[in-house]
C-alpha positions in Angstrom: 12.3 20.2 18.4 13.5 17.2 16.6 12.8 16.3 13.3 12.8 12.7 12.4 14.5 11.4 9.2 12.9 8.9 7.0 15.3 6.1 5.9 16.2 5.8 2.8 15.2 2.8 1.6 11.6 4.2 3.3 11.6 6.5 0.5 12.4 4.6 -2.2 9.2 1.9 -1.2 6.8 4.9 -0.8 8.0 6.2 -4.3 7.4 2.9 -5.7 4.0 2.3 -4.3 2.9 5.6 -6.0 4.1 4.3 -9.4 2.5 0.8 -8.3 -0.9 3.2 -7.5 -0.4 4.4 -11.1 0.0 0.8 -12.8 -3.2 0.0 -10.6 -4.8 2.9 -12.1 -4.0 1.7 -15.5 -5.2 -1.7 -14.8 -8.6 -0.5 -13.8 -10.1 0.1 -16.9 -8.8 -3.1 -18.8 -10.7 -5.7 -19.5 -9.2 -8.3 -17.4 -10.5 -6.0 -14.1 -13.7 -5.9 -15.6 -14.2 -9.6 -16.0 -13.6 -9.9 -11.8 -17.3 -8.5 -11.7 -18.3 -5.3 -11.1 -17.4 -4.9 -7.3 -13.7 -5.7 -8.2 -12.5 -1.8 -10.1 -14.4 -0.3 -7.3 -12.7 -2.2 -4.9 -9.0 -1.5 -6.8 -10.2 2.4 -7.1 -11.1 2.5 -3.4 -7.5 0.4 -2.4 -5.3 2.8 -4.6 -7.2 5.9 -2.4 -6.2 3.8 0.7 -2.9 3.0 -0.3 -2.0 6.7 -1.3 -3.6 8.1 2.4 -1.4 5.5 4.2 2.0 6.1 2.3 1.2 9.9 2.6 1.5 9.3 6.6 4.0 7.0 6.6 6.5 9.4 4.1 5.5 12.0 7.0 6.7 9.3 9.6 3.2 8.9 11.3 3.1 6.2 13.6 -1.1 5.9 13.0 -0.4 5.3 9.5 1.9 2.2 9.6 -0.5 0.7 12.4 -3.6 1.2 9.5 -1.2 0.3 6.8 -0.9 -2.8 8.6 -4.6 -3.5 9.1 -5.4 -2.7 5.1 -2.3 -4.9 4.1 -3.9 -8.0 5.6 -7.5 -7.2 4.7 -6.2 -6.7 1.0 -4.2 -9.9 1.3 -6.9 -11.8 2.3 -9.9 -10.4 -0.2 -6.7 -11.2 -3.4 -6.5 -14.5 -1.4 -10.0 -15.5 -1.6 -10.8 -14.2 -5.5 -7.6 -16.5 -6.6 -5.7 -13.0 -7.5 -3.0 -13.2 -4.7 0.7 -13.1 -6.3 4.4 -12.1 -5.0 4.0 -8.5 -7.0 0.6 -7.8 -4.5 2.5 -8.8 -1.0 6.3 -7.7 -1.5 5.8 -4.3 -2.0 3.4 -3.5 0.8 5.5 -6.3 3.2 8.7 -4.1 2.4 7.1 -1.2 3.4 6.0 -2.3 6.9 8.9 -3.8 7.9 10.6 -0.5 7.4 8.0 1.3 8.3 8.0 -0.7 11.9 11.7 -1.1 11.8 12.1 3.2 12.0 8.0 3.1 14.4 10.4 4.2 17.5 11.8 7.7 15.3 7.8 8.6 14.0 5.6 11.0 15.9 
């Protein structure tokens, strides 16, 4: 049986979205989160859960994971779009990671 290799530059992303899941952890219980309303650290606790599940699947070279991670990329895109919060930091990361995460689809199971 052959094993497929993650790329890389693969690895490095995923290990940055944890830290990223860590800052967003952080961020959470500040102030500025709190002002959003109260549906917005729910919504940052539940996308950190997300995030972690997908980048689990995709550092284990799941093809079902980079299809989801794409769906939850735009939904969270377009909820920080709408509440004025979208920025560079919120869509580089994640865009990275499904490029390469497409870019190696072909060597995932």
């Amino acid at each position: 049986m052959q094993t497929s290799s993650r790329p890389n530059f693969l690895t490095l992303l995923c290990f940055l979205n944890i830290i990223g899941a860590i800052l967003t952890l952080l961020y959470l219980f500040s102030p500025q989160s709190k002002q959003m309303g109260a549906w917005f650290p729910m919504f940052l606790s539940m996308s950190v859960i997300i995030n972690l599940a997908l980048i689990a699947g995709i550092w284990m070279m799941r093809k079902m994971a980079v299809r989801l991670y794409t769906g939850w990329f735009l939904i969270q895109q377009l909820i920080y779009y709408f509440v004025k919060l979208w920025a560079w930091n919120v869509f580089l990361l994640p865009a990275l990671i499904l490029i390469m995460g497409w870019l190696a689809y072909k060597e995932m199971k």
